[in-house]
SEDOSE-736553 format. One line per 10 residues: number of its first residue (from 1); their letters; for each residue x, y, z negated of N, C-alpha, C. Coordinates in Angstrom, 1 decimal. Example, Ala and Ser with C-alpha at 12.3 -4.5 7.8 and 13.67 -1.06 7.14 Angstrom:
2
1 = as = 13.2,-5.7,-7.8,12.3,-4.5,-7.8,13.2,-3.3,-7.8 | 12.8,-2.2,-7.1,13.7,-1.1,-7.1,12.9,0.0,-7.9 $
END
This chain:
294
1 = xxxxxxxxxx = -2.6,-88.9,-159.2,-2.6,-87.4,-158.7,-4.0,-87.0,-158.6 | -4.1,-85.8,-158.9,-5.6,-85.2,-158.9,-5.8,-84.7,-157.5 | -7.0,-85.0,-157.7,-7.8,-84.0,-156.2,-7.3,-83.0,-155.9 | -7.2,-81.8,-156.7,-6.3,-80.5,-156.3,-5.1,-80.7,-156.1 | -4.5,-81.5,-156.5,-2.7,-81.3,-155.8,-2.9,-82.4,-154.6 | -3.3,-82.9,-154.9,-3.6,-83.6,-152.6,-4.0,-82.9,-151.5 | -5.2,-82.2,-152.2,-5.7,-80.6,-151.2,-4.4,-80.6,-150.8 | -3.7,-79.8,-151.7,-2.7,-78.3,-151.7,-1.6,-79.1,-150.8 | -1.0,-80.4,-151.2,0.0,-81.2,-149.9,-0.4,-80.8,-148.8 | -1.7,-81.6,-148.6,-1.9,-81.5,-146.8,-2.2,-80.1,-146.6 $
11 = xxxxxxxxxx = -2.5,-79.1,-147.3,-2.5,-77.8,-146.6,-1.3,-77.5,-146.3 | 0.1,-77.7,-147.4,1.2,-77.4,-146.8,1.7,-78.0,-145.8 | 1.3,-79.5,-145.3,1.6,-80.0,-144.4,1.2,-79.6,-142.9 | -0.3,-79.0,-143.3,-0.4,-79.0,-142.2,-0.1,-77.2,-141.8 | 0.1,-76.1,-142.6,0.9,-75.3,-142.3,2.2,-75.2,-141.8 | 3.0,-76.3,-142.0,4.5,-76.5,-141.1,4.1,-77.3,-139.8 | 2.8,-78.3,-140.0,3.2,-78.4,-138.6,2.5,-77.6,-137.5 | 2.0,-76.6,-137.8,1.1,-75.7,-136.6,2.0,-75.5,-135.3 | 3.2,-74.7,-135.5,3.8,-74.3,-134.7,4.2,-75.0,-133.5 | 4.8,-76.6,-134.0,5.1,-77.4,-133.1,3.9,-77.6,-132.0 $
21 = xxxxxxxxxx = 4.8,-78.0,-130.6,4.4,-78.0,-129.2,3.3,-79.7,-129.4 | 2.2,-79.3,-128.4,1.8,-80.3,-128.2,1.7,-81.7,-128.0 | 3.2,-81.6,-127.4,3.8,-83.0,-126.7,4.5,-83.4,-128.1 | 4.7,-82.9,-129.2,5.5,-83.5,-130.3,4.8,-84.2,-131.0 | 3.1,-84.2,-130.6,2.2,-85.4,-131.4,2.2,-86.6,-130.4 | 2.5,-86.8,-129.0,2.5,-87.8,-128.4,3.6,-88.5,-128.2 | 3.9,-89.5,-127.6,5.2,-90.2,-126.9,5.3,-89.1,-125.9 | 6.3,-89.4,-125.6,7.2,-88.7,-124.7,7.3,-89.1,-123.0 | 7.0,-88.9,-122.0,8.0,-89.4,-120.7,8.7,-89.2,-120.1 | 9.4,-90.1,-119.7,10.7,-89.7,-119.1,10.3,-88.6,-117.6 $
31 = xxxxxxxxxx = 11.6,-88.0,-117.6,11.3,-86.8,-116.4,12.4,-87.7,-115.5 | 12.2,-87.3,-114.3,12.6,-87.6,-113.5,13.4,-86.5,-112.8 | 15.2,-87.0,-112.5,15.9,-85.9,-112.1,15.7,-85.2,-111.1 | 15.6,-84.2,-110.7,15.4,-83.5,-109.5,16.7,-83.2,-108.8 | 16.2,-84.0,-107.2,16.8,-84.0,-105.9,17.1,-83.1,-105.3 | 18.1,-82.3,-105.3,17.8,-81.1,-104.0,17.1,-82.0,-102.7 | 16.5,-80.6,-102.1,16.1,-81.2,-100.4,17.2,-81.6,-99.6 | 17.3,-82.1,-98.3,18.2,-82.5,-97.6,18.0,-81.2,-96.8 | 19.5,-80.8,-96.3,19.5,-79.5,-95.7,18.8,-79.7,-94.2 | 17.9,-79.1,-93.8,17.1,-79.5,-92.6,18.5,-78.3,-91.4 $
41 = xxxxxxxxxx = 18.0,-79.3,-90.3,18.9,-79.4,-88.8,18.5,-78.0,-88.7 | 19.9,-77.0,-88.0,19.9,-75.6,-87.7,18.9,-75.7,-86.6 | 17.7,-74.9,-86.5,16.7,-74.7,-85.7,17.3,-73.9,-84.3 | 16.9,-74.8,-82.6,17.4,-74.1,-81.6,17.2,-72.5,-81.5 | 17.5,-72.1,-81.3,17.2,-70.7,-80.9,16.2,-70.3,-80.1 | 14.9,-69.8,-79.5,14.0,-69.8,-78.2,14.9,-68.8,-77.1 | 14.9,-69.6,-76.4,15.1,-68.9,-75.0,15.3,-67.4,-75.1 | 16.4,-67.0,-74.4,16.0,-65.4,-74.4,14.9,-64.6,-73.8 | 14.4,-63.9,-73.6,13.4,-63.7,-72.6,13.6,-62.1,-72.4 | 14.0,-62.1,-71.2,14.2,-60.4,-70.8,13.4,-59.5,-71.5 $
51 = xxxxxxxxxx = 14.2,-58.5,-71.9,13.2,-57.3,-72.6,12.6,-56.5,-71.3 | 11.4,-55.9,-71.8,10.7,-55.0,-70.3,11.2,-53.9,-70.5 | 11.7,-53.5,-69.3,12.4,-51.5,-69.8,11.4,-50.8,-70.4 | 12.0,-49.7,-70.8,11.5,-48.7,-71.8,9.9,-48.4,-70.8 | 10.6,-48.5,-69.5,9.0,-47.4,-68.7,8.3,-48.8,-68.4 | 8.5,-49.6,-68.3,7.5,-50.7,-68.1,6.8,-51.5,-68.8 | 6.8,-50.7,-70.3,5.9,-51.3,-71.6,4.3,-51.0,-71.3 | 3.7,-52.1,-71.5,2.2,-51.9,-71.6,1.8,-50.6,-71.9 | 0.6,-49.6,-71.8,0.6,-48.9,-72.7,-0.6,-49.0,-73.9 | -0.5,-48.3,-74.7,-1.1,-48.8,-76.1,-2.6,-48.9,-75.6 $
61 = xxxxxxxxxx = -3.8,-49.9,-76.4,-5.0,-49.7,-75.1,-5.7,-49.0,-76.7 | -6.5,-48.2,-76.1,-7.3,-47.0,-76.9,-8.4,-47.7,-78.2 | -8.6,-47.0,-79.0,-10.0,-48.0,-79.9,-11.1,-48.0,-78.9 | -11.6,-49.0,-78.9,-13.1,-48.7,-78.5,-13.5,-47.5,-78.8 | -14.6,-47.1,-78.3,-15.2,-45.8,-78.7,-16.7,-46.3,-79.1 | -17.2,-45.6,-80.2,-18.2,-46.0,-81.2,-19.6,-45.9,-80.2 | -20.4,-47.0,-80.0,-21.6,-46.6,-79.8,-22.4,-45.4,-79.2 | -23.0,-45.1,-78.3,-23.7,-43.7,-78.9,-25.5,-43.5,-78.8 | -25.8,-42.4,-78.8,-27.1,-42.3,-79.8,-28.1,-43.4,-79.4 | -28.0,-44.0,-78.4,-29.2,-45.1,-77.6,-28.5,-46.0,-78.2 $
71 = xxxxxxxxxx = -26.9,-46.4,-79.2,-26.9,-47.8,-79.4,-26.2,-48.5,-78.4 | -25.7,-48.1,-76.9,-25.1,-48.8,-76.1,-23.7,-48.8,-76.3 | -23.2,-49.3,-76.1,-21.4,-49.5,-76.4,-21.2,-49.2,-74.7 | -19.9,-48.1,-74.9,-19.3,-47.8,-73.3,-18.5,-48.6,-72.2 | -19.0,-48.5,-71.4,-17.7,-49.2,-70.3,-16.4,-49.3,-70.5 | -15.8,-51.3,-70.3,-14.4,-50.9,-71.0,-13.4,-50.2,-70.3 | -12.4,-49.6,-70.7,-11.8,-48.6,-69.8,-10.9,-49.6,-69.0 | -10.6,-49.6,-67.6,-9.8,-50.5,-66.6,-8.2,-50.1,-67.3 | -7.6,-51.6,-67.8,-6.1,-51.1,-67.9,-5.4,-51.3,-66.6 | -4.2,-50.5,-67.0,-3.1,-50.4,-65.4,-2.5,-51.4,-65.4 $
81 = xxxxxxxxxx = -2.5,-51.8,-64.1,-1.5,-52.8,-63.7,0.0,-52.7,-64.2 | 0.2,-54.2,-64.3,1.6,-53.8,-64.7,2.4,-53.1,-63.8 | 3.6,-52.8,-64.4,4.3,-52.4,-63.6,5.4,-53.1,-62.1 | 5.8,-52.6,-61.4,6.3,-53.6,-59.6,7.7,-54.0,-60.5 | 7.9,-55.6,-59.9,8.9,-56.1,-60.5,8.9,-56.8,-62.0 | 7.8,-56.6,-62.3,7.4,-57.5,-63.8,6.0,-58.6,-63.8 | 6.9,-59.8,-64.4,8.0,-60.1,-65.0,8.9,-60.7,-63.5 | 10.1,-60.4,-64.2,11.4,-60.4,-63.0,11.1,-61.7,-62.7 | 11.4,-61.5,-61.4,11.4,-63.3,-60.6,12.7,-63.8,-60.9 | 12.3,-65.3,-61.0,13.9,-65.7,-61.4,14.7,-65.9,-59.5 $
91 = xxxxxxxxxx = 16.1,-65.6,-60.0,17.1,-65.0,-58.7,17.7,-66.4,-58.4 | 17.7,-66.4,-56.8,18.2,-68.0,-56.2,20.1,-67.9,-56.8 | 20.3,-68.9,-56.7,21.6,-68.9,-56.6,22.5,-68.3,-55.2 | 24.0,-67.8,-55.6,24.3,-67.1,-54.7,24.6,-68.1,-53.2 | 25.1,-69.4,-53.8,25.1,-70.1,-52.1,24.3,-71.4,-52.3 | 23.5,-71.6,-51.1,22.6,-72.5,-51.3,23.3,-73.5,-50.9 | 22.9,-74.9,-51.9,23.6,-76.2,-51.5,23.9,-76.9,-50.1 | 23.0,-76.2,-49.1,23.2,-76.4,-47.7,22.3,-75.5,-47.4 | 23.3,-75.4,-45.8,22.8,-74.1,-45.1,22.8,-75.2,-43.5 | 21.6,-74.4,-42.7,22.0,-74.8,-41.4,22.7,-74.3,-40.6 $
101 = xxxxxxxxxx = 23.6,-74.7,-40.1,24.7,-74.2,-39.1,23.8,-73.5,-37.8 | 24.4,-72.3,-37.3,23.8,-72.0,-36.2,24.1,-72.2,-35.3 | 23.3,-72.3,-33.7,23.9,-73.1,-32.5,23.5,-72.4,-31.7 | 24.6,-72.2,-30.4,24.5,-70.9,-29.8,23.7,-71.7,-28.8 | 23.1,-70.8,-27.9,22.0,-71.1,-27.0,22.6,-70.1,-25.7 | 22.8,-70.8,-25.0,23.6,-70.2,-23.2,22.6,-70.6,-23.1 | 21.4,-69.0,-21.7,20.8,-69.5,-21.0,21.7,-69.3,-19.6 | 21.5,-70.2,-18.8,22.2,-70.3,-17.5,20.9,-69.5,-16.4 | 21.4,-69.0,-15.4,20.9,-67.9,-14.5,20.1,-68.9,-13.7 | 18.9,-68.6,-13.1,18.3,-68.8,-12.6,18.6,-69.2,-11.5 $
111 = xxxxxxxxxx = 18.2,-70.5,-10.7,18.9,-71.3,-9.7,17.9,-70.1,-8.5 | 18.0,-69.8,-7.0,17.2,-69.7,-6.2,16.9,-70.7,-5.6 | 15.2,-71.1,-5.3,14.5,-72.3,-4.5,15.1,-72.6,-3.4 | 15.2,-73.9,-3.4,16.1,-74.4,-2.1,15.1,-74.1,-1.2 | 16.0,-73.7,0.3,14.6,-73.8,1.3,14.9,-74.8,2.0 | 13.9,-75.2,2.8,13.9,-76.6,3.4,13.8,-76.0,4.8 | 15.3,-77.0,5.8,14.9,-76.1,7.3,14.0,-76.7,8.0 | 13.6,-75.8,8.9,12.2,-75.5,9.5,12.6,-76.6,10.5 | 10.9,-77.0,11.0,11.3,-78.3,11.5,10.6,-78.2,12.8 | 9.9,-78.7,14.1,9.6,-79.0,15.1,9.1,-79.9,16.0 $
121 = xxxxxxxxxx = 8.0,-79.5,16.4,7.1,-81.0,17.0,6.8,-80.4,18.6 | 7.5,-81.2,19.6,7.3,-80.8,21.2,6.8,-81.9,22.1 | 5.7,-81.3,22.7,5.0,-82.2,23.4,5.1,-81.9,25.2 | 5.2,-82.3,25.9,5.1,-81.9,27.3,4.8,-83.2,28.2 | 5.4,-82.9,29.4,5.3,-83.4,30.9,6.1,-82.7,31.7 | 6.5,-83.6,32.6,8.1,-83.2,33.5,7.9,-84.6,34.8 | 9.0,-84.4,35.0,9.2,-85.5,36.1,11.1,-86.0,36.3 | 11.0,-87.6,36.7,12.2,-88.3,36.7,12.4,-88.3,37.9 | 13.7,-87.3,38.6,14.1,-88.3,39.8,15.0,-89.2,39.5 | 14.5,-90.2,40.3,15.0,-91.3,40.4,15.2,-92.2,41.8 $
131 = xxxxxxxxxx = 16.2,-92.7,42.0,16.3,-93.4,43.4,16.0,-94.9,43.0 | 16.6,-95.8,41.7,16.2,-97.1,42.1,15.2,-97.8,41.8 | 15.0,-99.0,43.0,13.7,-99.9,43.6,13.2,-99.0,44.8 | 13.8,-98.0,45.5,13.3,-97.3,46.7,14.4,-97.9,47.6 | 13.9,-98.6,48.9,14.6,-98.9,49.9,15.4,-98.3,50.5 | 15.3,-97.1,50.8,15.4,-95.8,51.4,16.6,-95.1,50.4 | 16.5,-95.3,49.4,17.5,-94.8,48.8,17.1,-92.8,48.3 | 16.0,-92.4,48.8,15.8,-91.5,48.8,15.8,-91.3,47.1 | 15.3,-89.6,46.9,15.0,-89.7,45.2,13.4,-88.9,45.5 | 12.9,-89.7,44.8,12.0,-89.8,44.4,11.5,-89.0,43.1 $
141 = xxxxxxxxxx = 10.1,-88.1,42.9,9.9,-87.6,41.7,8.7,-88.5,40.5 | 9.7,-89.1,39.2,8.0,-90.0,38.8,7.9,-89.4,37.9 | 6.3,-89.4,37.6,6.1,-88.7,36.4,6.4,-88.8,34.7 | 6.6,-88.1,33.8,7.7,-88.4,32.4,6.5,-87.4,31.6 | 6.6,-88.3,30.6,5.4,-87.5,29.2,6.7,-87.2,28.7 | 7.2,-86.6,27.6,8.1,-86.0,26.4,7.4,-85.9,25.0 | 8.0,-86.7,24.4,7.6,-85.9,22.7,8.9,-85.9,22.1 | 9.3,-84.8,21.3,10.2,-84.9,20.5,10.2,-84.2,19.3 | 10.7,-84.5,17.9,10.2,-83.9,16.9,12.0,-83.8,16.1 | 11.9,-82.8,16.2,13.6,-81.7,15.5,13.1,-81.1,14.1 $
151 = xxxxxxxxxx = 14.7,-81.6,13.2,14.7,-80.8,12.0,15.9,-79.7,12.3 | 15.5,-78.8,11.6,16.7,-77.4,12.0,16.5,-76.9,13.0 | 16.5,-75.4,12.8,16.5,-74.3,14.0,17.3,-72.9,13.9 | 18.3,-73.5,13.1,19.6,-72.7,13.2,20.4,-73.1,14.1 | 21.9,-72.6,13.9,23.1,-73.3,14.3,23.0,-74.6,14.7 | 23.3,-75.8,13.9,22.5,-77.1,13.9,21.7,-77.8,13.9 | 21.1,-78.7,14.5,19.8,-79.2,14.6,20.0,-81.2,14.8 | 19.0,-81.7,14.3,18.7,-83.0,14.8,17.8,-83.5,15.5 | 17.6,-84.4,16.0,15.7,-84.4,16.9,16.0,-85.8,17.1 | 14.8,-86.3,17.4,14.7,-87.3,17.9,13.3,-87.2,19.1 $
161 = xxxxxxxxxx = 13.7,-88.1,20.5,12.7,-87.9,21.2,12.5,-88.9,21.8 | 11.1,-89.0,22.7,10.5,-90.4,23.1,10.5,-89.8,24.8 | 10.9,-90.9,25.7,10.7,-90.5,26.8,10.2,-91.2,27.8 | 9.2,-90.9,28.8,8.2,-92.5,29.6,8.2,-91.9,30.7 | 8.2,-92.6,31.8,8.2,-92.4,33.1,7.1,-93.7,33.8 | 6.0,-93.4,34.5,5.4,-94.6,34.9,5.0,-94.1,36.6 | 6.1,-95.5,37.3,6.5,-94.9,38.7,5.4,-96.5,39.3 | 5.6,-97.3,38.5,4.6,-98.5,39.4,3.3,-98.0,39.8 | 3.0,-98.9,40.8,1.9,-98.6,41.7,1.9,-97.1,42.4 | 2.9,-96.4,42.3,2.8,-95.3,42.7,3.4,-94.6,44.0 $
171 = xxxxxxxxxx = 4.2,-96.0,44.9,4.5,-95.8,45.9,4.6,-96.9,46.9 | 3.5,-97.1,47.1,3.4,-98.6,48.1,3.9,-99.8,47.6 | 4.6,-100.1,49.0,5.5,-101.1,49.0,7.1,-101.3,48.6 | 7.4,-100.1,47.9,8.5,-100.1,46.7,8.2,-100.5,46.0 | 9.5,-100.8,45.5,9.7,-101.3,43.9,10.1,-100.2,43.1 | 10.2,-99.5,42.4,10.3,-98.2,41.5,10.2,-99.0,39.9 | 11.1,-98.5,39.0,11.0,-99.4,37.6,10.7,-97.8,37.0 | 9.9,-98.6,35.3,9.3,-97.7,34.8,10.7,-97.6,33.6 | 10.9,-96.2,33.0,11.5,-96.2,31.8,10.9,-95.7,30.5 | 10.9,-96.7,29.8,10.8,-95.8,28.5,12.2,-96.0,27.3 $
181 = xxxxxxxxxx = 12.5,-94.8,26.7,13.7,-94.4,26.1,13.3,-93.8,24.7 | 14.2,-93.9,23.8,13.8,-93.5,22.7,15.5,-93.0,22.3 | 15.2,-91.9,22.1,17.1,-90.8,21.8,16.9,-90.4,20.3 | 18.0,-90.3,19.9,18.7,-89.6,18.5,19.6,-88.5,18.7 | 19.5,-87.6,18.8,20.7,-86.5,19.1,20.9,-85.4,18.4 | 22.2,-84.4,18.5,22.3,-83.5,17.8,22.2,-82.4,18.6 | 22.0,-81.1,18.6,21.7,-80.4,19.0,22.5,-78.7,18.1 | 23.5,-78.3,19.1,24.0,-77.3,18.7,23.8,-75.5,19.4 | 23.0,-75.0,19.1,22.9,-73.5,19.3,23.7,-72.1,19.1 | 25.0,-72.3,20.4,25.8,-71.2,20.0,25.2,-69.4,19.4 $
191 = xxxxxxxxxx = 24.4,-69.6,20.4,23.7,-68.3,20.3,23.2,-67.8,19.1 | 23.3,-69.0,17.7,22.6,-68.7,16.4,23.5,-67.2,15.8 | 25.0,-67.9,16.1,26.0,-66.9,15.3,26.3,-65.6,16.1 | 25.2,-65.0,16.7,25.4,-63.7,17.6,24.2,-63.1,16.7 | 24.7,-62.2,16.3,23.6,-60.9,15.3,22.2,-61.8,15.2 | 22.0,-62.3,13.9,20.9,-63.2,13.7,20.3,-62.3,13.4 | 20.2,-61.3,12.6,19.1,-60.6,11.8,18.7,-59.4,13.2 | 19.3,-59.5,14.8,18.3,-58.8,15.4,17.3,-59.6,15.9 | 15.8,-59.3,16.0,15.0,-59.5,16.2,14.1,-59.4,17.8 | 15.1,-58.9,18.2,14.5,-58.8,19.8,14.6,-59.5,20.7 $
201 = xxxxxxxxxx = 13.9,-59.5,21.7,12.8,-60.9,22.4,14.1,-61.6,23.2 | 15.3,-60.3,23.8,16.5,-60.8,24.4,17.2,-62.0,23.8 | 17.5,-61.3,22.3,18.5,-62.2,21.8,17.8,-63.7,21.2 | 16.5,-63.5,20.8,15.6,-64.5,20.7,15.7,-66.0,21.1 | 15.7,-64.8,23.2,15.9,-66.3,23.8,17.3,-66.9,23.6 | 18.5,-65.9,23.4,19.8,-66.6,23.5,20.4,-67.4,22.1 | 19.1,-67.3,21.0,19.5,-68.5,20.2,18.5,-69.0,20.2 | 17.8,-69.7,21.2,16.5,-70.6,21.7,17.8,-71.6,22.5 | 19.2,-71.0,23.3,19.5,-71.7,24.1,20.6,-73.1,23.3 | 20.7,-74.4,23.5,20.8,-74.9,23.0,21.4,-76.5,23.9 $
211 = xxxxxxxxxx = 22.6,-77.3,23.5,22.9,-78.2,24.4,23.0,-79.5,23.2 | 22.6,-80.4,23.9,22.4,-82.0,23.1,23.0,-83.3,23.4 | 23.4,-83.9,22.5,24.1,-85.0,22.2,23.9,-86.2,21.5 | 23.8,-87.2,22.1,23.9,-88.2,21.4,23.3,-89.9,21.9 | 22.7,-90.8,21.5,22.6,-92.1,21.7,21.3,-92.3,21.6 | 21.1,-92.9,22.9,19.6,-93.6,22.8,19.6,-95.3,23.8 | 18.4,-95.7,23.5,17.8,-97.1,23.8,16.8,-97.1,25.1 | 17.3,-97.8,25.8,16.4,-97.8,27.6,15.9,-99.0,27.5 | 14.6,-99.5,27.9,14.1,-100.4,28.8,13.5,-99.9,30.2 | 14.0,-100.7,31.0,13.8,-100.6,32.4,12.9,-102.2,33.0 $
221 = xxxxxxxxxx = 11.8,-101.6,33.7,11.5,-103.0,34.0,10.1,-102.3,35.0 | 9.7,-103.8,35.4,8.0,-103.6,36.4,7.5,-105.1,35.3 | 6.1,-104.0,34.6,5.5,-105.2,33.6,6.3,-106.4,33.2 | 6.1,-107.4,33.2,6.4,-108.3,32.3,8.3,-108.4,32.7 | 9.0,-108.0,33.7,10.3,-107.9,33.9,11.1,-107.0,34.0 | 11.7,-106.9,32.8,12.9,-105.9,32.4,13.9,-106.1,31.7 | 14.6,-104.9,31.3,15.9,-105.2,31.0,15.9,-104.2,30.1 | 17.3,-103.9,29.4,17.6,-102.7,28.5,19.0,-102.8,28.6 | 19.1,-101.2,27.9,20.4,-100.8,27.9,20.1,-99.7,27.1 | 21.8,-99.3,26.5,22.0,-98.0,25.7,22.8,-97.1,26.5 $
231 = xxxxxxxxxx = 22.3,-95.7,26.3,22.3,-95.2,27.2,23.2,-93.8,26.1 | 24.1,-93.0,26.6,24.5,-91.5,25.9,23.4,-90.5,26.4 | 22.7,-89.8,25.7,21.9,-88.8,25.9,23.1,-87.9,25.7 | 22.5,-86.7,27.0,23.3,-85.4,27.7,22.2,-84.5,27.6 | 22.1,-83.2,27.4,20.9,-82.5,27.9,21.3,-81.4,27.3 | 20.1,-80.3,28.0,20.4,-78.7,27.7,18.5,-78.3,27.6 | 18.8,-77.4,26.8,17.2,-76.7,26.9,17.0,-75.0,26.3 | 16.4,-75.0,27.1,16.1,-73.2,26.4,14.7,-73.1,25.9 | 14.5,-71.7,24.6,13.2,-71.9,24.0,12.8,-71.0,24.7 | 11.6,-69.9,25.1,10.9,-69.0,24.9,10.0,-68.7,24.4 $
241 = xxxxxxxxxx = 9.7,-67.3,23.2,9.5,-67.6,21.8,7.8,-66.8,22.7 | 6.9,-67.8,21.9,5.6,-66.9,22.9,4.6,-66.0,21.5 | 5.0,-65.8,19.7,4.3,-65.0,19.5,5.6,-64.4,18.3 | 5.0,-63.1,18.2,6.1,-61.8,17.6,6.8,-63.0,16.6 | 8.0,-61.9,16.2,9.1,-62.3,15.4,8.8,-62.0,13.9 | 9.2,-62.8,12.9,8.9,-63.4,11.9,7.4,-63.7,11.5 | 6.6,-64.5,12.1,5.6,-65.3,11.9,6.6,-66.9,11.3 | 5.9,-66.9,10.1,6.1,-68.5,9.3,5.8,-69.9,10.3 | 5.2,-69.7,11.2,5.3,-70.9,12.1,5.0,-69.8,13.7 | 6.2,-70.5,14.5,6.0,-70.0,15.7,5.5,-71.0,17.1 $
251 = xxxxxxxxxx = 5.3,-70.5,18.5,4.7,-70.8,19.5,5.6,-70.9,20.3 | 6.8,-71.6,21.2,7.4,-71.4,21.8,7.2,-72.4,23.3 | 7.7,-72.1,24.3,7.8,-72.8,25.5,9.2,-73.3,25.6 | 8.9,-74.6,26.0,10.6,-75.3,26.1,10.5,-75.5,27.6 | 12.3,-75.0,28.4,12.3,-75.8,29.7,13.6,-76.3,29.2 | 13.3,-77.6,29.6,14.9,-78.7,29.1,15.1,-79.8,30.4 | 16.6,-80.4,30.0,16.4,-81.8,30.9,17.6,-82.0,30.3 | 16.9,-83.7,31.2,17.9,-85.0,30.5,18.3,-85.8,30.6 | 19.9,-86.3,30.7,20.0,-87.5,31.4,20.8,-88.6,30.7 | 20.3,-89.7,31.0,20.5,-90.8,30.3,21.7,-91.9,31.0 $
261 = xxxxxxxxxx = 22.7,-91.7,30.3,23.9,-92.0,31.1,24.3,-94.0,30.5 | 23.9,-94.5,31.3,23.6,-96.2,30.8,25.3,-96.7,30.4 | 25.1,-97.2,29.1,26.7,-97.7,29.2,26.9,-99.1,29.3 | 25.8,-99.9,30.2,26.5,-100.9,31.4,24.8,-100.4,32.2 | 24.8,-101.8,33.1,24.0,-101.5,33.9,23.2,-102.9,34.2 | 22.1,-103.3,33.1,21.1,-104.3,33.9,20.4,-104.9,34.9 | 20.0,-106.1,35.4,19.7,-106.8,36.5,18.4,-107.0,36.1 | 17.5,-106.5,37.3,16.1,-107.0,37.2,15.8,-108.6,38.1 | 15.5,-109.2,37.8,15.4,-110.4,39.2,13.8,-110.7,39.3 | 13.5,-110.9,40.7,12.1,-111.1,40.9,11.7,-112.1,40.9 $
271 = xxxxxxxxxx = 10.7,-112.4,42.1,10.2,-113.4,42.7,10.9,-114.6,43.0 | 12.2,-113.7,44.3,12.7,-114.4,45.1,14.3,-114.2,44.6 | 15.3,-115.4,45.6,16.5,-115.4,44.7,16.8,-113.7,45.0 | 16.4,-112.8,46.3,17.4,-112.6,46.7,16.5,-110.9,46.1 | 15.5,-111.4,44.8,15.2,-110.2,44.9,15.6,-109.7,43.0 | 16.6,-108.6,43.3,17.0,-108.4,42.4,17.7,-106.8,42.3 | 17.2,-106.3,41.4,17.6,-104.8,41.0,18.2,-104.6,39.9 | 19.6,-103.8,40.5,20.4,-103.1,39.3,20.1,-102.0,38.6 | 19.9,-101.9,38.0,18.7,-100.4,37.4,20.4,-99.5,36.9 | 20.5,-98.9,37.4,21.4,-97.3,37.3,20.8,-95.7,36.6 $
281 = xxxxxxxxxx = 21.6,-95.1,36.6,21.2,-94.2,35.6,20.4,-93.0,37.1 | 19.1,-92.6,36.1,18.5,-91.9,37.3,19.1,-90.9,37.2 | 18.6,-89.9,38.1,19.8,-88.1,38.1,19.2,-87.1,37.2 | 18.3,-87.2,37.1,18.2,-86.1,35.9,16.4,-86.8,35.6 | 16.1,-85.7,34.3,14.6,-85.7,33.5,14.8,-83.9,33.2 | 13.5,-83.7,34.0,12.9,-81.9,33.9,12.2,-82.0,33.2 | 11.7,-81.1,31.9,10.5,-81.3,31.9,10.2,-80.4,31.1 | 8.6,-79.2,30.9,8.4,-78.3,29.8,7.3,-78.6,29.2 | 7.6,-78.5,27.8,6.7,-78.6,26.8,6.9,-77.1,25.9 | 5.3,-77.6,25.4,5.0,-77.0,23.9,5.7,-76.8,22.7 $
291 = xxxx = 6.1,-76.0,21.7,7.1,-76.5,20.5,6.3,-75.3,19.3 | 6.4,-75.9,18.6,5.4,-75.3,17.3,6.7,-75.7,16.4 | 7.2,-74.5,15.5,8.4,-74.2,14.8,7.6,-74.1,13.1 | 7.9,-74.7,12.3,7.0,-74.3,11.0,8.4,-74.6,9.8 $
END
């Protein structure tokens, strides 16, 4: 074959193949099938979130305003507070998982202060007749100290009192025994329950007047030799009141008396066989004291 018909082949050859695609001069690779995607999980929803009413929308904030002729930019304008009640508070439930029970509260009335009854301290001097240890039989006056100290000065009363009589050495050549007594008694004042709230000096004295009862303890003796005995206390006394009415502690004068009624009767024995005294109940105890009422 000649030079010119070889030209002219490959020109026709290479005129048919122009057209064809690039990839038809190379191998080929394989494609790889296509996967759809895997359907992705339906997306949660976001929370609702309350819309703000129509009147409680922000309001729109303005452009800046441009510079002016110095170049300074304006103060930024203050926005308005939101509006009351935004954003809504979230709301308690309607019953709370526990409630405290209410408890009623009684106040009880007011007690009035107890009063404590008024009480009494009496001091005096009086005198004991007395006949025994006197030969003679006569009675005799010996001298008697008194203290007695009482709670109550109403209607009822208690007291207790001390009572001494010192007759030795005081009359020669007798024998005269000394007493000292110690009483517990009660003490009742009719005169309380007669118009207590009058105040005058009469009736005063008539619930001052007052008669006594009860038990007390004797020794009878001359120094180192005596005896004892229990004795019923008997007695009567009247107060008279010595400063005005309703003072918180008062002044009064007592005249009283007393007699100590022995319930047996003790033996004193002396020296000799034949000297020997029955000590008997003397005949009365007079005597006025002092009494401070508080």
């Amino acid at each position: 074959m000649d030079r010119g018909a070889a030209r002219a082949l490959l020109l026709a050859l290479a005129a048919i193949a122009w057209p064809l695609p690039a990839r038809a001069w190379g191998p080929v690779a394989p494609v790889a099938p296509q996967v759809p995607p895997p359907a992705a999980a339906p997306e949660t929803p976001p929370a609702a979130v309350p819309e703000a009413p129509p009147s409680a929308a922000a309001p729109e904030t303005p452009p800046p305003a441009p510079p002016d002729a110095a170049g300074a930019w304006p103060a930024p304008l203050p926005q308005a507070p939101p509006p009351a009640g935004w954003p809504p508070e979230p709301t308690a439930p309607e019953t709370a998982p526990w409630q405290p029970e209410e408890t009623a509260v009684l106040e009880l009335p007011a007690r009035e202060p107890v009063r404590r009854p008024r009480l009494s301290a009496a001091v005096g001097m009086g005198g004991t007749f007395d006949t025994v240890g006197f030969d003679d039989g006569d009675v005799r006056v010996i001298p008697t100290f008194v203290s007695v100290l009482g709670i109550g000065d109403g209607p009822f009363g208690f007291d207790l009192g001390a009572y001494a009589s010192e007759a030795a050495g005081r009359h020669g050549n007798q024998n005269p025994v000394d007493r000292l007594a110690v009483d517990a008694f009660g003490v009742i004042r009719p005169g309380a329950w007669y118009r207590p709230a009058d105040v005058s000096y009469q009736l005063r004295v008539l619930r001052g007047l007052a008669a006594e009862l009860g038990l007390g303890f004797e020794r009878d003796g001359r120094s180192a030799k005596s005896g004892t005995r229990f004795v019923l206390h008997a007695g009567a006394r009247a107060d008279f009141p010595l400063t005005p009415a309703g003072e918180p502690t008062e002044l009064r004068l007592r005249i009283a008396v007393r007699r100590g009624i022995g319930l047996y009767t003790p033996k004193i024995y002396g020296t000799t066989v034949s000297d020997v005294t029955s000590v008997s109940d003397s005949a009365a105890e007079l005597y006025a004291a002092l009494v401070v009422v508080f």
